[in-house]
PDB file of N, H, CA, C and O in Angstrom:
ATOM      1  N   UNK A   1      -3.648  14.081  -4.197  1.00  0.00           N
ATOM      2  CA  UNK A   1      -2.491  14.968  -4.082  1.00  0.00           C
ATOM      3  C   UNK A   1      -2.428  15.570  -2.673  1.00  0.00           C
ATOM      4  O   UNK A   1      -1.351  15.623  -2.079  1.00  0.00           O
ATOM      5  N   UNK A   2      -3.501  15.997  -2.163  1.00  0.00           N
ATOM      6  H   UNK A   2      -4.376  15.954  -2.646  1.00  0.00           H
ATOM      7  CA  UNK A   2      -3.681  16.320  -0.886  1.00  0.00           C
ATOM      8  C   UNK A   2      -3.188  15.702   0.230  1.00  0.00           C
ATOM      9  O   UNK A   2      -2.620  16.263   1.167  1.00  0.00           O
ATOM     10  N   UNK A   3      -3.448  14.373   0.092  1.00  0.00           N
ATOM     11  H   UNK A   3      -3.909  13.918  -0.670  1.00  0.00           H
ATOM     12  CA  UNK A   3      -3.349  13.231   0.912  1.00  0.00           C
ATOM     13  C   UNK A   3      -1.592  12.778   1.310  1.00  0.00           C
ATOM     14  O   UNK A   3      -1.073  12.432   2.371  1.00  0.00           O
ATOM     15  N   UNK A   4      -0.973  12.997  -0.232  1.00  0.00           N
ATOM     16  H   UNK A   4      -1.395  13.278  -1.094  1.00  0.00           H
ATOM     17  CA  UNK A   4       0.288  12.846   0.004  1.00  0.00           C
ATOM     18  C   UNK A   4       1.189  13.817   0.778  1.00  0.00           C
ATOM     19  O   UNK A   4       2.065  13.595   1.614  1.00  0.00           O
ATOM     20  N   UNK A   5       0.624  15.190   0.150  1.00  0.00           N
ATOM     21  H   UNK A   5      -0.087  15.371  -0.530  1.00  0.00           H
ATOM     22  CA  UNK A   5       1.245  16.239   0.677  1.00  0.00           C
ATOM     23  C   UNK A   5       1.060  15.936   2.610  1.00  0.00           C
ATOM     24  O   UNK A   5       2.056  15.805   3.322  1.00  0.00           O
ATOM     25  N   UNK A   6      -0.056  15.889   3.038  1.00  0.00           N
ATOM     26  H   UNK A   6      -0.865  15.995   2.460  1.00  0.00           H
ATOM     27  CA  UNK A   6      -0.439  15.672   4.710  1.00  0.00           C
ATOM     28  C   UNK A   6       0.636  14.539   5.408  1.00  0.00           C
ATOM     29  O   UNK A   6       1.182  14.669   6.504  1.00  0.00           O
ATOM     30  N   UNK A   7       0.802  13.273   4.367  1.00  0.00           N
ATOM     31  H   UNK A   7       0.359  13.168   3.477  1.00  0.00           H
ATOM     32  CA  UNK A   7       1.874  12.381   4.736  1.00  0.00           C
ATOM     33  C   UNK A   7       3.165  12.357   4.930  1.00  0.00           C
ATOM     34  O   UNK A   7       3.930  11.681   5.616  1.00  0.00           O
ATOM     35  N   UNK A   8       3.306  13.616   3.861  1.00  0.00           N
ATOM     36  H   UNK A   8       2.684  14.166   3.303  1.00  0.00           H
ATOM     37  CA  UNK A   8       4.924  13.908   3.868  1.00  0.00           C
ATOM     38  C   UNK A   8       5.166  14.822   4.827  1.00  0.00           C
ATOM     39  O   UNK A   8       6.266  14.867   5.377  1.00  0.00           O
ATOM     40  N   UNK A   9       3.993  15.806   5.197  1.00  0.00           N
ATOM     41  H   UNK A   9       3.099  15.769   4.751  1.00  0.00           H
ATOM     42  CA  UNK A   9       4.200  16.952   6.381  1.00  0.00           C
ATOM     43  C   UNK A   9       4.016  15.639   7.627  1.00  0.00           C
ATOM     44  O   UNK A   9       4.754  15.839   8.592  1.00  0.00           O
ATOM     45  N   UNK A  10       3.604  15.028   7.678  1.00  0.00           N
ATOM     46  H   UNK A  10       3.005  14.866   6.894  1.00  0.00           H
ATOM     47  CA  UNK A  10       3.519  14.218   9.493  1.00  0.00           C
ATOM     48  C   UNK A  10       5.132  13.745   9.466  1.00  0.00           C
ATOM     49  O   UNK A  10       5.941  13.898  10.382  1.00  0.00           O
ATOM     50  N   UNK A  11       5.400  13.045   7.979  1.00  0.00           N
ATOM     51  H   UNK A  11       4.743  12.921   7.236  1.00  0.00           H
ATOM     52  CA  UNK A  11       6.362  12.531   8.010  1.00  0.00           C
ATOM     53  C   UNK A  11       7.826  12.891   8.967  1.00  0.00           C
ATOM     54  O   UNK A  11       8.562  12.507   9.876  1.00  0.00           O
ATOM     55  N   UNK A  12       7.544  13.999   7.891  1.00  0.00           N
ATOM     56  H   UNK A  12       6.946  14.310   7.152  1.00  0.00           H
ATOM     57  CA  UNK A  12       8.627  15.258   7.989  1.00  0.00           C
ATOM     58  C   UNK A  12       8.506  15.790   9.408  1.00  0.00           C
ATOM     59  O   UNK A  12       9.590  16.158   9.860  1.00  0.00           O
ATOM     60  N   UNK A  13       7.338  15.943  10.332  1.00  0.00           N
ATOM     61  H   UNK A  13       6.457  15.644   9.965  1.00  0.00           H
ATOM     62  CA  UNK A  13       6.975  16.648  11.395  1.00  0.00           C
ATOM     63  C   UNK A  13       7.494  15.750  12.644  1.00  0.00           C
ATOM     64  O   UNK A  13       7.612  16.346  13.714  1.00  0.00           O
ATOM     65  N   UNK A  14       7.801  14.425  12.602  1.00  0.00           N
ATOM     66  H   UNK A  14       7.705  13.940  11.733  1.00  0.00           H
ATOM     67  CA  UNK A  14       8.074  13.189  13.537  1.00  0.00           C
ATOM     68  C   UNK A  14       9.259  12.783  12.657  1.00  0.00           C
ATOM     69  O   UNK A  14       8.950  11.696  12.171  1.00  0.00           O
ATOM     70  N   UNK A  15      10.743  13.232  12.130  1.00  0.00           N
ATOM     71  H   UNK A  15      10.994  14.116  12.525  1.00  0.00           H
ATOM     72  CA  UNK A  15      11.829  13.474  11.920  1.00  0.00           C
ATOM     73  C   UNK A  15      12.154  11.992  11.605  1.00  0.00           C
ATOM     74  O   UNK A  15      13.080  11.275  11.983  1.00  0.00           O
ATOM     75  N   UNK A  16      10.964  11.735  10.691  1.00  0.00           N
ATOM     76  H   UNK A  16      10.212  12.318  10.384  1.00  0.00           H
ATOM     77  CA  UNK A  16      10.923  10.154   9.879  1.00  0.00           C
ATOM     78  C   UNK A  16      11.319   9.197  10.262  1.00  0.00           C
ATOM     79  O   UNK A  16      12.106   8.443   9.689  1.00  0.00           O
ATOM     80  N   UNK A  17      10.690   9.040  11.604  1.00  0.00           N
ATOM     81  H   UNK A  17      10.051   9.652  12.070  1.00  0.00           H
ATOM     82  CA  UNK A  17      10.533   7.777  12.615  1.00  0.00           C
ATOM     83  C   UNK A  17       9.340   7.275  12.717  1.00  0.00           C
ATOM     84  O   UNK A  17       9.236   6.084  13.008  1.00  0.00           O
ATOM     85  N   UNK A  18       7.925   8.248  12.451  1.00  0.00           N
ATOM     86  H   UNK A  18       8.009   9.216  12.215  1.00  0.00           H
ATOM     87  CA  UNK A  18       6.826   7.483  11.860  1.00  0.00           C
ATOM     88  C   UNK A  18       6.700   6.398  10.859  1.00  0.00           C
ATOM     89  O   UNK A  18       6.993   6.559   9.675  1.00  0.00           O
ATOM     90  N   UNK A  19       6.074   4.828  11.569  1.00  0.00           N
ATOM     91  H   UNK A  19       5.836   4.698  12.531  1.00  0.00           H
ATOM     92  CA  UNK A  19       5.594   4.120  10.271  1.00  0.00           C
ATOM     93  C   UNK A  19       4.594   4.142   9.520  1.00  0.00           C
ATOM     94  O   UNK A  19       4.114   5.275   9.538  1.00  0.00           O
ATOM     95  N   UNK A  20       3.971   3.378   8.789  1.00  0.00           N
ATOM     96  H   UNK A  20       4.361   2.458   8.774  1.00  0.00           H
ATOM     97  CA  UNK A  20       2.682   3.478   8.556  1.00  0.00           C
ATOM     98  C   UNK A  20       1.207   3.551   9.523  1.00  0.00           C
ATOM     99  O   UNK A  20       0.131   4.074   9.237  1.00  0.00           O
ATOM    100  N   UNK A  21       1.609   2.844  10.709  1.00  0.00           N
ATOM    101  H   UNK A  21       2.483   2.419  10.941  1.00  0.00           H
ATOM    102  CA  UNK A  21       0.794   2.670  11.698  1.00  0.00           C
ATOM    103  C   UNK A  21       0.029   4.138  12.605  1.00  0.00           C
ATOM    104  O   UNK A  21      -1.070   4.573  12.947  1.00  0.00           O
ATOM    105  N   UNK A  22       1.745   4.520  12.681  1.00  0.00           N
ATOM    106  H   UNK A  22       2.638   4.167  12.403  1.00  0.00           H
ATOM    107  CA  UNK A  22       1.801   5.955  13.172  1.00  0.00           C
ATOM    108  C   UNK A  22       0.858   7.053  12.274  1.00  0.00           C
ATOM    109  O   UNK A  22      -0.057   7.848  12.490  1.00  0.00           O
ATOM    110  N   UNK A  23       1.636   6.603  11.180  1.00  0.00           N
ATOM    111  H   UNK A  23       2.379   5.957  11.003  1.00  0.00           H
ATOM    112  CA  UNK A  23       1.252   7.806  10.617  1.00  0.00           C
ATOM    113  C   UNK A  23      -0.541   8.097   9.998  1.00  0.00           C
ATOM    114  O   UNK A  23      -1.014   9.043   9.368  1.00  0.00           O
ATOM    115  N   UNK A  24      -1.111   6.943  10.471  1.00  0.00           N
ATOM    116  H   UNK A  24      -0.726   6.175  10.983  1.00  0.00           H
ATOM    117  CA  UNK A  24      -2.541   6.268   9.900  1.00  0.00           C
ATOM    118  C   UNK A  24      -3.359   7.061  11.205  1.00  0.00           C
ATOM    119  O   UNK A  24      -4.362   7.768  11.102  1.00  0.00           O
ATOM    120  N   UNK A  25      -2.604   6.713  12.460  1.00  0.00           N
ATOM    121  H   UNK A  25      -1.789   6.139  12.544  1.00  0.00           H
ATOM    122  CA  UNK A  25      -3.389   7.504  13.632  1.00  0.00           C
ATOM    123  C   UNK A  25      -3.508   8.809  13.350  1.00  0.00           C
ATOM    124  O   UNK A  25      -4.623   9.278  13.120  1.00  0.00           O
ATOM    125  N   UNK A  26      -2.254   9.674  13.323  1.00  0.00           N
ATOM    126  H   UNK A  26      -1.348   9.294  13.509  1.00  0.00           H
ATOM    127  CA  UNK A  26      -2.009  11.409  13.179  1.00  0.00           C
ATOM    128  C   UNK A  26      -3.040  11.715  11.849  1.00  0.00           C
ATOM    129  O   UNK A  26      -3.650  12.784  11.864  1.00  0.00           O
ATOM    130  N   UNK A  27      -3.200  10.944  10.904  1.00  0.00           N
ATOM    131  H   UNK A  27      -2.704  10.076  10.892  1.00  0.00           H
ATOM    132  CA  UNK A  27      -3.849  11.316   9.668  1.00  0.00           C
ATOM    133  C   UNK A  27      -5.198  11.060   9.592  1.00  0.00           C
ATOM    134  O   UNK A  27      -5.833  11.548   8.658  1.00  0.00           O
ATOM    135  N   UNK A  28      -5.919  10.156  10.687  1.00  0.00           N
ATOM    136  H   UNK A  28      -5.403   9.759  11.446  1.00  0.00           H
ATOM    137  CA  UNK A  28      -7.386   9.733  11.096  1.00  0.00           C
ATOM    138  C   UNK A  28      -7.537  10.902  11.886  1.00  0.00           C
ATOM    139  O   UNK A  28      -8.593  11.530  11.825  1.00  0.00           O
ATOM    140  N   UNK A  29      -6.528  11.299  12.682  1.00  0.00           N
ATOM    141  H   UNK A  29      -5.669  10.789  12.731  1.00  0.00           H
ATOM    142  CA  UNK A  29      -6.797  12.279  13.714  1.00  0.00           C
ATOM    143  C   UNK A  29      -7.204  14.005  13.270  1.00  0.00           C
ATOM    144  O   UNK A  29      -7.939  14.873  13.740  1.00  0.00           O
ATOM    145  N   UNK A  30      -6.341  13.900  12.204  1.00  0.00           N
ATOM    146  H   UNK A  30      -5.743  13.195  11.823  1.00  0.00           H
ATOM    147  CA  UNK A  30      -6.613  15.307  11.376  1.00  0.00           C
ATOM    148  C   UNK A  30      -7.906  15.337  10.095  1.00  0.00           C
ATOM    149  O   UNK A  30      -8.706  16.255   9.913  1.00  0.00           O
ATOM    150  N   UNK A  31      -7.835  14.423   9.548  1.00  0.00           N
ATOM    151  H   UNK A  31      -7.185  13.677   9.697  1.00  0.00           H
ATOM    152  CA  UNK A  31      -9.059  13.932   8.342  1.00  0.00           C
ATOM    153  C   UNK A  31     -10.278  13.762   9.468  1.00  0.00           C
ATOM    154  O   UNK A  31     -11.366  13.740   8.891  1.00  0.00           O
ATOM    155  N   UNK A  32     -10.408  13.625  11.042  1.00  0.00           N
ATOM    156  H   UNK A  32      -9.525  13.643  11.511  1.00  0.00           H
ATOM    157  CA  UNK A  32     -11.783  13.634  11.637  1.00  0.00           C
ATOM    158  C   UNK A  32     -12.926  14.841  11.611  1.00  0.00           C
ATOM    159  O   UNK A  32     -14.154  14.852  11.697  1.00  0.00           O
ATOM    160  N   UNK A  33     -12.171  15.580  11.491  1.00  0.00           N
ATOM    161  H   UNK A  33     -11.174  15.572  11.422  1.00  0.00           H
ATOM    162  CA  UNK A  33     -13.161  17.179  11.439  1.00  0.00           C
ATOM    163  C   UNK A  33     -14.080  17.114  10.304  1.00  0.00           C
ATOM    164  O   UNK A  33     -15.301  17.192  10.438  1.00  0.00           O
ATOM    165  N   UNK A  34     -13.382  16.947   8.999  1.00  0.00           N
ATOM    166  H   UNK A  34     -12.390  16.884   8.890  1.00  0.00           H
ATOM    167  CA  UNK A  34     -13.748  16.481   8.297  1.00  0.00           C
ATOM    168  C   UNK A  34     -14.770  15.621   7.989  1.00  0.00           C
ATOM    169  O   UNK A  34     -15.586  16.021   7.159  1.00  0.00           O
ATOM    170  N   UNK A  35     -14.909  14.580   8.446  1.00  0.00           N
ATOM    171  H   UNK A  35     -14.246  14.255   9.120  1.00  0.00           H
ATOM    172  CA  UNK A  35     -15.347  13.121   8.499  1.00  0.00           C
ATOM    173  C   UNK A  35     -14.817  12.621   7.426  1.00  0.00           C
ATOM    174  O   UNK A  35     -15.518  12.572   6.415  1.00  0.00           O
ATOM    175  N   UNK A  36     -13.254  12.060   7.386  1.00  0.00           N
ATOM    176  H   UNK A  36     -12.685  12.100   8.207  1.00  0.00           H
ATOM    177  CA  UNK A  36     -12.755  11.781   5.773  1.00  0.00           C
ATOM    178  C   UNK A  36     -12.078  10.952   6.457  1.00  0.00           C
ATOM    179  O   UNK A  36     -11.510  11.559   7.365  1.00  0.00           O
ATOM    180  N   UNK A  37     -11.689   9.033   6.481  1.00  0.00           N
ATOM    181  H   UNK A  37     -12.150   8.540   5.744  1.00  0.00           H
ATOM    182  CA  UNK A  37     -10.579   8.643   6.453  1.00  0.00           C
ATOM    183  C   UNK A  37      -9.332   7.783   5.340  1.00  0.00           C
ATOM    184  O   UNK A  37      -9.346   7.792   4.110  1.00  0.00           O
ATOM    185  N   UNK A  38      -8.554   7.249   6.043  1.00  0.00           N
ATOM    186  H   UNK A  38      -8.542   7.243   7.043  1.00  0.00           H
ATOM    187  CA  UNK A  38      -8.148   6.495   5.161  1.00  0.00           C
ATOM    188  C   UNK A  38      -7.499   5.423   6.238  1.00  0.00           C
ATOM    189  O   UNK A  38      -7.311   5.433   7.455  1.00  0.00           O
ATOM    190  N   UNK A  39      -7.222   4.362   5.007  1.00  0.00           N
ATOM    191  H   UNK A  39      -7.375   4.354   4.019  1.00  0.00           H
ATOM    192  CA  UNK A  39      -6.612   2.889   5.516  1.00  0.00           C
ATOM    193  C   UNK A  39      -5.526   3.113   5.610  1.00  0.00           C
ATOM    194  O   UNK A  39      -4.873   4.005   5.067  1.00  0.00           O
ATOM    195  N   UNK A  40      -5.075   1.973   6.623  1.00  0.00           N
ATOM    196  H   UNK A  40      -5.606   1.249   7.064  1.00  0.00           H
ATOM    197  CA  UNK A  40      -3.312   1.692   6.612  1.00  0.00           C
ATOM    198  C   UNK A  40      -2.501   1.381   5.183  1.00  0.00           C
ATOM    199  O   UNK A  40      -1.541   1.723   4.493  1.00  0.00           O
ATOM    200  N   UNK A  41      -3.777   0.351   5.292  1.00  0.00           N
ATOM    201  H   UNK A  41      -4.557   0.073   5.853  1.00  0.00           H
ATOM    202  CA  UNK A  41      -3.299   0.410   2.994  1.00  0.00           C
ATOM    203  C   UNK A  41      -2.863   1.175   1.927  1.00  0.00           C
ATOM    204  O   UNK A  41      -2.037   0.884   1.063  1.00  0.00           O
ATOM    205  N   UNK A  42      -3.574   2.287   2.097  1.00  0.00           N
ATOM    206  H   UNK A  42      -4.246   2.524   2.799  1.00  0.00           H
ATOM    207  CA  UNK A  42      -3.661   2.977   1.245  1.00  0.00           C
ATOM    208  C   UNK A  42      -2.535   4.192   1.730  1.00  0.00           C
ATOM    209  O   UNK A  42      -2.206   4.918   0.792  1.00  0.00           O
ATOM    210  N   UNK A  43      -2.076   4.429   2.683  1.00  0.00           N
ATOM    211  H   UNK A  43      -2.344   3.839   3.445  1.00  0.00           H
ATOM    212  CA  UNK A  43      -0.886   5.148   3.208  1.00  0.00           C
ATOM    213  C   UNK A  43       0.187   4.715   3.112  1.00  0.00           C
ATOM    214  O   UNK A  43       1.148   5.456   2.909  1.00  0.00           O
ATOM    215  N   UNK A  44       0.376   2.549   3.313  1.00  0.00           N
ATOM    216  H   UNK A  44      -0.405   1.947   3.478  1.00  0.00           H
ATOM    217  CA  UNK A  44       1.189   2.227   2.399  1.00  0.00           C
ATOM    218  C   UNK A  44       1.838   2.382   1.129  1.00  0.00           C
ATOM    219  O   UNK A  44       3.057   2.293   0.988  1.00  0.00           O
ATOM    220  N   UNK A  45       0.773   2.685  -0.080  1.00  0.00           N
ATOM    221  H   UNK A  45      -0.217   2.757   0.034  1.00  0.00           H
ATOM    222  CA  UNK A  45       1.010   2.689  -1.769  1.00  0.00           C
ATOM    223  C   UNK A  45       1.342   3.775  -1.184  1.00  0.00           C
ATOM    224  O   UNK A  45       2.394   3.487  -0.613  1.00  0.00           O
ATOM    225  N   UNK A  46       0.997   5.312  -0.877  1.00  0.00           N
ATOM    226  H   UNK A  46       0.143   5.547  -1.341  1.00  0.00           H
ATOM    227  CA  UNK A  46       1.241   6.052  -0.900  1.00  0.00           C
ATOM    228  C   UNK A  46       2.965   6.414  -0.687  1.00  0.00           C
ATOM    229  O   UNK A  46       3.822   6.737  -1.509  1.00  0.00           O
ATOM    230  N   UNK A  47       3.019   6.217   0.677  1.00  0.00           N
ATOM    231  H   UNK A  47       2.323   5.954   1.345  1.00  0.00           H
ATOM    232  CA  UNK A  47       4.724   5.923   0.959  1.00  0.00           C
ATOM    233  C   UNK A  47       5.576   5.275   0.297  1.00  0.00           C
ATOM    234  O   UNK A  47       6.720   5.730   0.287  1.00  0.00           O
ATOM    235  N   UNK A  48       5.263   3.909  -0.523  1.00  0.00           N
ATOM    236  H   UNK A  48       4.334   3.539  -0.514  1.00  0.00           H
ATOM    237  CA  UNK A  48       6.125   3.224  -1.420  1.00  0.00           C
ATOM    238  C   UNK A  48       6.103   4.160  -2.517  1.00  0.00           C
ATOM    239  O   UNK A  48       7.213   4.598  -2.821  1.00  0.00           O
ATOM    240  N   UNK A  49       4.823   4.703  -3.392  1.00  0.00           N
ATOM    241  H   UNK A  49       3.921   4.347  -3.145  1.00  0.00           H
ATOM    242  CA  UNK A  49       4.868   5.516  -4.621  1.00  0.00           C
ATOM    243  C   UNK A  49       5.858   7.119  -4.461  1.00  0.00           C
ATOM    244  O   UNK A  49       6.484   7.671  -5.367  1.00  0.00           O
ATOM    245  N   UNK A  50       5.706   7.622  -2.859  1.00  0.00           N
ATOM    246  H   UNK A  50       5.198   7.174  -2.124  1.00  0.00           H
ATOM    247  CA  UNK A  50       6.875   9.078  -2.471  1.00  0.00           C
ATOM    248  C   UNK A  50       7.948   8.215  -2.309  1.00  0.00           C
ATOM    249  O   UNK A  50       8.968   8.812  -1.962  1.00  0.00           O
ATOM    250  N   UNK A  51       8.067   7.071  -2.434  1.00  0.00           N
ATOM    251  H   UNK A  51       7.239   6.586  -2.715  1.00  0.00           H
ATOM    252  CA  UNK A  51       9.738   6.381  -1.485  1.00  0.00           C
ATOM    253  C   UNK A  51      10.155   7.064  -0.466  1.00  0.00           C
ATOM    254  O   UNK A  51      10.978   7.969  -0.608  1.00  0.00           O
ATOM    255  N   UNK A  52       9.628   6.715   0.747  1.00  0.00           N
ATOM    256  H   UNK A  52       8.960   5.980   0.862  1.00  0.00           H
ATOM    257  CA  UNK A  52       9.913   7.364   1.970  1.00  0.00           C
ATOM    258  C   UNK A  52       9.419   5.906   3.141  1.00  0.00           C
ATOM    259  O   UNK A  52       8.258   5.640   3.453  1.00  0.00           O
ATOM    260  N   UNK A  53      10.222   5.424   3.440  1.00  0.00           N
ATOM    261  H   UNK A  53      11.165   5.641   3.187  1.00  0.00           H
ATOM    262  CA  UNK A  53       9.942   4.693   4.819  1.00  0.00           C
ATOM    263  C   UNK A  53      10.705   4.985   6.122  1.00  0.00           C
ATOM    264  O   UNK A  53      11.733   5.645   5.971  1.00  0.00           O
ATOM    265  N   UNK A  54      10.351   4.571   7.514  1.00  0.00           N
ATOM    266  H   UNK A  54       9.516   4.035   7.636  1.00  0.00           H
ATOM    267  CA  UNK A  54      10.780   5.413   8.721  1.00  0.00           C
ATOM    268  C   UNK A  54      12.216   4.634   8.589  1.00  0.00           C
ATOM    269  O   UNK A  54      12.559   3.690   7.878  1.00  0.00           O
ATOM    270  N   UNK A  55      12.958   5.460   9.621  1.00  0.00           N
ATOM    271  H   UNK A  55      12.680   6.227  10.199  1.00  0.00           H
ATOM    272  CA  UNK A  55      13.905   4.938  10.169  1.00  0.00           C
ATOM    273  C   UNK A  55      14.229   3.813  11.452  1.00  0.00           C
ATOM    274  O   UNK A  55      13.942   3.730  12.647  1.00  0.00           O
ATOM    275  N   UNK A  56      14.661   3.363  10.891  1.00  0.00           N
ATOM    276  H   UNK A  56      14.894   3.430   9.921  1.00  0.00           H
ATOM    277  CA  UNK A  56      14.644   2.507  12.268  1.00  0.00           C
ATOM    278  C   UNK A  56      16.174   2.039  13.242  1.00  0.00           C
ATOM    279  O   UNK A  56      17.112   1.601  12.576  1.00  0.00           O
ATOM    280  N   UNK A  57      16.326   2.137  14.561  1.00  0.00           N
ATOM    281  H   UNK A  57      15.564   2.493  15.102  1.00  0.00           H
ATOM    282  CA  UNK A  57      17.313   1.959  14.944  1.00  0.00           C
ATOM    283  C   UNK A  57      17.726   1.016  15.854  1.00  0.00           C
ATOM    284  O   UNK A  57      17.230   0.962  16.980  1.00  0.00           O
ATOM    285  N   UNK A  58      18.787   0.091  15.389  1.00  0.00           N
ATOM    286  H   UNK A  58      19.190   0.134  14.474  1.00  0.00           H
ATOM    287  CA  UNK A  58      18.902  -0.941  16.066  1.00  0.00           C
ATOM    288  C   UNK A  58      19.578  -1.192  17.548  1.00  0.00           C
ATOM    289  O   UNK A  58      20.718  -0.826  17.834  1.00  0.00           O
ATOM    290  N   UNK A  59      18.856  -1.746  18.265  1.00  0.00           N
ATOM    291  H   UNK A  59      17.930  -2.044  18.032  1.00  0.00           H
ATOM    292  CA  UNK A  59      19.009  -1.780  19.749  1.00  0.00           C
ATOM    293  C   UNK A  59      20.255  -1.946  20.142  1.00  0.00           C
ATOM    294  O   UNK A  59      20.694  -2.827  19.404  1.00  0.00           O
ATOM    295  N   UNK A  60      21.182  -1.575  20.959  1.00  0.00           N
ATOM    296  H   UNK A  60      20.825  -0.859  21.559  1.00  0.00           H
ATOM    297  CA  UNK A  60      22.803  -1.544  21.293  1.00  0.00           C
ATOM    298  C   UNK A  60      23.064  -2.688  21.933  1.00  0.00           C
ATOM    299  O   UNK A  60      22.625  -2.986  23.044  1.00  0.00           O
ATOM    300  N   UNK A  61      23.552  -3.138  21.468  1.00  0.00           N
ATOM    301  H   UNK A  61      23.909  -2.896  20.566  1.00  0.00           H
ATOM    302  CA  UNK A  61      23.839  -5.186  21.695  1.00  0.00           C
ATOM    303  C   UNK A  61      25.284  -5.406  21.605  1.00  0.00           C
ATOM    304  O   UNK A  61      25.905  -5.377  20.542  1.00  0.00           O
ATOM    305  N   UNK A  62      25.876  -5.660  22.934  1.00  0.00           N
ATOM    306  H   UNK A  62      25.371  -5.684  23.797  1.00  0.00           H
ATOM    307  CA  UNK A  62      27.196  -6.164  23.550  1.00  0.00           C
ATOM    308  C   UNK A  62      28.333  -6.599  22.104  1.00  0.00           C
ATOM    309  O   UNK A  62      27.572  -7.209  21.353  1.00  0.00           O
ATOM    310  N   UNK A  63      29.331  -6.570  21.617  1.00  0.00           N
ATOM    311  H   UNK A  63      29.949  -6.074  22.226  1.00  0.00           H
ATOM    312  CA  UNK A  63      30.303  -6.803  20.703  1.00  0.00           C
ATOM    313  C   UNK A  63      30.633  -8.404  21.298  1.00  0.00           C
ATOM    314  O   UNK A  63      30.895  -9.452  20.707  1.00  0.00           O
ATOM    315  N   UNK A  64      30.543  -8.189  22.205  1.00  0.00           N
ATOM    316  H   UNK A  64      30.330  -7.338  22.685  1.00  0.00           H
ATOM    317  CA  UNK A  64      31.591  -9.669  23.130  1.00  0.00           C
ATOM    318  C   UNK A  64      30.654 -10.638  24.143  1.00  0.00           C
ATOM    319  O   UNK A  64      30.345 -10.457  25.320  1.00  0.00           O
ATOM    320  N   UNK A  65      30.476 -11.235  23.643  1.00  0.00           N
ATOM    321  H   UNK A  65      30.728 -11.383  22.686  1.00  0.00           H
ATOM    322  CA  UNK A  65      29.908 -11.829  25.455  1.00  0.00           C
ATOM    323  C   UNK A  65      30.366 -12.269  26.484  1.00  0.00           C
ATOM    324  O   UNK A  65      30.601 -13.428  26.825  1.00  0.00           O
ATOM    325  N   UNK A  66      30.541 -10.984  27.171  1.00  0.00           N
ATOM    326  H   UNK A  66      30.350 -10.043  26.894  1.00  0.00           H
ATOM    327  CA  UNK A  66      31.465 -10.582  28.359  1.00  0.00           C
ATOM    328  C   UNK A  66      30.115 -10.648  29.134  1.00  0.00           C
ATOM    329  O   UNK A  66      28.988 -10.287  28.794  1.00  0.00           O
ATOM    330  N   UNK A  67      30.645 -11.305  30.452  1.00  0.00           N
ATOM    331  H   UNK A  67      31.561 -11.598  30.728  1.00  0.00           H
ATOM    332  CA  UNK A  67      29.853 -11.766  32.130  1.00  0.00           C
ATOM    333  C   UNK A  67      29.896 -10.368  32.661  1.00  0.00           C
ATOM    334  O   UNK A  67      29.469 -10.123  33.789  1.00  0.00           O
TER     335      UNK A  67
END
């Protein structure tokens, strides 16, 4: 429960443009004090089980192919 709650605050904290990748660093980075980590894996299930994936935005690409 912990774990999710920390995912949804990074989530939420990087205006849900974090992926899993991202969000595996910020969450190794905070679980280190600790000595606690987790996998990319397992932040996966996590995100599919909250339904939350980043946003993503597609690169601005010409209408016409104009010279």
């Amino acid at each position: 429960a912990g774990l999710k709650q920390r995912i949804l605050r990074i989530f939420a904290e990087f205006k849900q443009r974090y992926d899993v990748m991202k969000i595996h660093h910020e969450l190794n980075l905070e679980l280190q004090p600790l000595q606690l980590r987790c996998s990319p894996r397992r932040i996966s299930r996590l995100m599919k089980k909250l339904d939350i994936h980043s946003v993503t935005v597609n690169k601005w690409k010409a209408a016409s192919a104009s010279k």
